[in-house]
N, C-alpha and C positions, 0 to 999 in steps of 0.2 A: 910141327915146326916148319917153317916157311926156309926157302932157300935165301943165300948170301945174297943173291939179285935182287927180290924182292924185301930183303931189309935194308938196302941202300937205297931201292927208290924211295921206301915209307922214309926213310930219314930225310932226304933231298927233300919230300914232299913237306917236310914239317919249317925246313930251314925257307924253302923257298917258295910258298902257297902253292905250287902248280902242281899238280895230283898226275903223277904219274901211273898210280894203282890204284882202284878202288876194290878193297877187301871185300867192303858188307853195302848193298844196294836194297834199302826197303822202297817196294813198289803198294801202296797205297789202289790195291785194285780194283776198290769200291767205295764209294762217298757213305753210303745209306748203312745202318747198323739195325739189327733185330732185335737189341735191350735199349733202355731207357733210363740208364743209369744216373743216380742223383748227381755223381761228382763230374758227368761228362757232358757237354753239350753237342755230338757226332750227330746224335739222333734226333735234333730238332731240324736237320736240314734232309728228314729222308726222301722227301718229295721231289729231289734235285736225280738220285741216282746216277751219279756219274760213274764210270768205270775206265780203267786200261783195256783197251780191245787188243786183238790178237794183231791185227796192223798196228796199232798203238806199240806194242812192245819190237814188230818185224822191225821197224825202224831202228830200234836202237841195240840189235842186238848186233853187230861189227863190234859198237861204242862197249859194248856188256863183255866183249870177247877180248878186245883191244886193253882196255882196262884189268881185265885179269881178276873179274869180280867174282870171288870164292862164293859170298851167298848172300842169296835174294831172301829175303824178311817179307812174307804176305800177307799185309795189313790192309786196314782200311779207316772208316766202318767195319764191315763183318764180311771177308774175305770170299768166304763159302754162297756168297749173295750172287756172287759175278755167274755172269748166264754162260760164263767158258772157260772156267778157272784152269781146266783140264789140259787145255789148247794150252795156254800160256805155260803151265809147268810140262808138258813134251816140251816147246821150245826151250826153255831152260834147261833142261835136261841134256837136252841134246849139243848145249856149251858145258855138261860136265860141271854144273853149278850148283850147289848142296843149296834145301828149300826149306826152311824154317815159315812153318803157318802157325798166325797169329790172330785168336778168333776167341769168339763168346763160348761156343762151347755147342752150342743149343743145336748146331745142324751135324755137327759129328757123325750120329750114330748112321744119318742116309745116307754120308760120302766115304764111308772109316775104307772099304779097298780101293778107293781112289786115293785119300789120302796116303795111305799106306804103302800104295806105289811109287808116289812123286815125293813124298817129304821124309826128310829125317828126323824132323823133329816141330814139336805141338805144342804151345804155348797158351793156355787156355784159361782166361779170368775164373778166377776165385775167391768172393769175397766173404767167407765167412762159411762155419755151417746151412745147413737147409734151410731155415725159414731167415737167417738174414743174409745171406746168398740173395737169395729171391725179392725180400725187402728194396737191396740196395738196385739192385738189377731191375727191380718193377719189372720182372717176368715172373708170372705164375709157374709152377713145375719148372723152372728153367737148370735149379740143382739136381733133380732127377735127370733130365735129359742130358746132361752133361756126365752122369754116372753112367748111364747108358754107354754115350757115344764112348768114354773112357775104356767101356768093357767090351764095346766094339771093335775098337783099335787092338787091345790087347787080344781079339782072335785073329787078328793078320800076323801074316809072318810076310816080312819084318814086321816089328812090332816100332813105330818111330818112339824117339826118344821125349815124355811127356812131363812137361813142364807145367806146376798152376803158377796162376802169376794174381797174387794179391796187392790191392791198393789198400793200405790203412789210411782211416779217416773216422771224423768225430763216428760213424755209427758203427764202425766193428774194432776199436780201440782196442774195449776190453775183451774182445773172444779171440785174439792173436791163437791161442794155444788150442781152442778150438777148432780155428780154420788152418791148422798145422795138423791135426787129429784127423780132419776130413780132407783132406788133399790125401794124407799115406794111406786111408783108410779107402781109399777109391782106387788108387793105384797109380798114382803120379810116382814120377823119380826123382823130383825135385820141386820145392816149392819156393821161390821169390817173393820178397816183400818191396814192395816200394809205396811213398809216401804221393798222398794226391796233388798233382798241380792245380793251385790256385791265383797264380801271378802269372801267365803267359797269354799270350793268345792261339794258344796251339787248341786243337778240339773241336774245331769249329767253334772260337769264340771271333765274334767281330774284332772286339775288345777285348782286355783286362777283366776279368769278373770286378765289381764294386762290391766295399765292404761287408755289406749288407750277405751277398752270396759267397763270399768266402767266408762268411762267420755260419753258414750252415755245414760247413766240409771240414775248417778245420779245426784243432780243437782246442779251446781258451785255458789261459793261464791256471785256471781252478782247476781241467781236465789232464794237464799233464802228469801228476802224479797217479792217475787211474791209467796211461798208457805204460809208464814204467811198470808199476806194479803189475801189469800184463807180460811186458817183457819177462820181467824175474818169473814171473809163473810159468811161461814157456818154457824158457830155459830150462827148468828146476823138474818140472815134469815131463820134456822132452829132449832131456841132455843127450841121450842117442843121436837121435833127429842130426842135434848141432854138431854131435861130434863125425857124424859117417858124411857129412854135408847135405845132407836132404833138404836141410834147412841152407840154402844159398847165401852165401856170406858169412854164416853164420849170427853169433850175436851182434857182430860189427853194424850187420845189416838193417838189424833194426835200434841200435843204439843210433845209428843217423837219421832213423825218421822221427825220434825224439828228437832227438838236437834241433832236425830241421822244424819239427811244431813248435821248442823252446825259443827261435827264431824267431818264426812269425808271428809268436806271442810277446816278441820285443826284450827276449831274456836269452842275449848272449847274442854271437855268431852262428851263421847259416855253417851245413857241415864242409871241410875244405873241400872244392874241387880237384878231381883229376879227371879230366876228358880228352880226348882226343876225337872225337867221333866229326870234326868237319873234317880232318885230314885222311881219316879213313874208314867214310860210309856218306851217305847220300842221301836223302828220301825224293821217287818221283810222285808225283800225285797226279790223277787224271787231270788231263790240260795241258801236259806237259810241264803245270809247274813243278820246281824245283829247289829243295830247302838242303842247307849243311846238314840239317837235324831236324826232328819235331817242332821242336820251340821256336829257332830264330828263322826269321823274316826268310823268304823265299832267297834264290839266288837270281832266279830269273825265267826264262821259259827253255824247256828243253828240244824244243819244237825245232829247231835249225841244226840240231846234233846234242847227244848226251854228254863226250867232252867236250866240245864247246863249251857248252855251257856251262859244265865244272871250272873249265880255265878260261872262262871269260874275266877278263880286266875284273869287273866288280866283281866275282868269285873269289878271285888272286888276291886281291886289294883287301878282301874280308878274313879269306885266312890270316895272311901276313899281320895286319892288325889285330886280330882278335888273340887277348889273354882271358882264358877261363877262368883266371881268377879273380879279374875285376871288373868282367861284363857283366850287369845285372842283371839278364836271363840267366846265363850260366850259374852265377853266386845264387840264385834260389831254381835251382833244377834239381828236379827227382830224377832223374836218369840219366846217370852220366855212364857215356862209356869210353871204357880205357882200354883198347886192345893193346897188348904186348907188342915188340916192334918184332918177334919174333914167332907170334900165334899164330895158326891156322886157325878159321874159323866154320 
């Protein structure tokens, strides 16, 4: 639970766009990714390799202190890529800032007592059993290496808290119950579902995918009764799973990535939003650009200061405006986050 101070500034903050707290800060620490993933376009720009250098983050750590940002998100590309991932979480550390790493999986098992020491928690793609794991991921062995690095982790003490994080789409539809059997069966603590974006330009898309490549991802009017019938299957043979939480959300979680494929298949509404994640999180990305969130449009450059540029006029001006429930990024978003006005995170 967060103290009475910090739930009146998130409140101020929501009433008046100007971000007095930044809870959760994901730093984007590497451009380049090590899979090849159908549903994601990250890794058509590996040849760029950008990253946050260790002056890259010196800069804005006052703005990281001032702000009062519980915890940094290490995303990318593939996190574990950056040539001084280690530098950057001692600095973090050293603000007393909790480290969530978000990664393929595939380099775990060479970094698990580094990891081990800086993060509390591991957040690790998993799309299915072994051979469509690997499919979807067009990495060869890349399910094994990922059971590795998991049983890697689990000989450190501390042991960080290890999350899979599943994208359902047309090609692991039907094996939900499946890729729930091999997340517990590896040694995860939790397993997430979330549905693939095909409307954004978040991913490294220049653009919007066209019709044409969202009808490879997601899955047509014929195919939604094969993702429900997967659901009940889950459910029905992993009712433990749903009930001790293992299964994140529970069944709610994946009854809305049906809805949201019933959507885009033009049959009904997208699932209701609730988000809050511009008023309380960030994403920076090498360059110092600077987005509310994954999906919508940058804010601006963070290059002249970190608040600054959260509370720059056009920042302010985009909070203030923006309702999640009838902006059209927002209304077809797979990852909405709702922090509590009274959560630690």
């Amino acid at each position: 639970m967060v103290g009475p101070g910090e739930i009146a500034r998130r409140a101020r903050s929501r009433v008046s766009g100007h971000l007095e707290s930044l809870p959760i800060l994901a730093l984007s620490v590497h451009s380049a990714c090590n899979c090849r993933c159908v549903m994601c376009d990250i890794w058509k720009a590996n040849s760029e390799k950008r990253e946050i250098s260790s002056a890259d983050l010196s800069r804005h750590v006052e703005a990281i202190r001032a702000l009062r940002v519980q915890r940094v998100m290490l995303t990318g590309g593939e996190p574990l890529l950056h040539r001084n991932l280690w530098a950057l979480c001692t600095e973090l550390q050293a603000l007393r800032v909790r480290i969530t790493l978000v990664t393929t999986g595939l380099l775990i098992e060479s970094h698990a007592p580094e990891i081990a020491s800086c993060v509390d928690t591991v957040v690790i793609s998993l799309d299915g059993p072994r051979p469509m794991h690997d499919a979807i991921r067009r990495v060869k062995g890349g399910f094994d290496r990922i059971a590795r690095g998991v049983m890697a982790l689990h000989a450190q003490h501390p042991t960080p808290r290890l999350i899979a994080r599943s994208v359902v789409q047309r090609g692991n539809a039907d094996v939900i119950d499946e890729t729930i059997a091999a997340a517990h069966r590896l040694g995860f603590d939790e397993i997430s579902f979330l549905a693939a974006d095909v409307s954004s330009s978040a991913f490294n898309r220049p653009e919007p995918w066209p019709a044409s490549r969202v009808a490879e991802i997601a899955l047509e009017r014929d195919e939604l009764q094969m993702l429900e019938t997967a659901i009940e299957r889950s459910v029905r043979g992993y009712r433990q799973l749903f009930e001790n939480g293992f299964v994140a959300g529970g069944r709610g979680s994946l009854d809305r990535i049906a809805q949201y494929y019933r959507a885009l298949a033009g049959d009904g509404d997208f699932p209701a939003v609730q988000c809050n994640a511009p008023w309380v999180s960030a994403v920076l990305e090498p360059g110092d650009v600077l987005r509310p969130c994954f999906f919508q449009p940058m804010y601006g450059s963070a290059g002249e200061g970190l608040d600054e540029a959260l509370n720059s006029a056009a920042a302010v001006s985009f909070r203030r405006q923006l309702d999640v429930t009838s902006n059209e990024i927002c209304r077809r978003c797979v990852c909405s986050l709702n922090l509590p006005m009274t959560s630690r995170v």
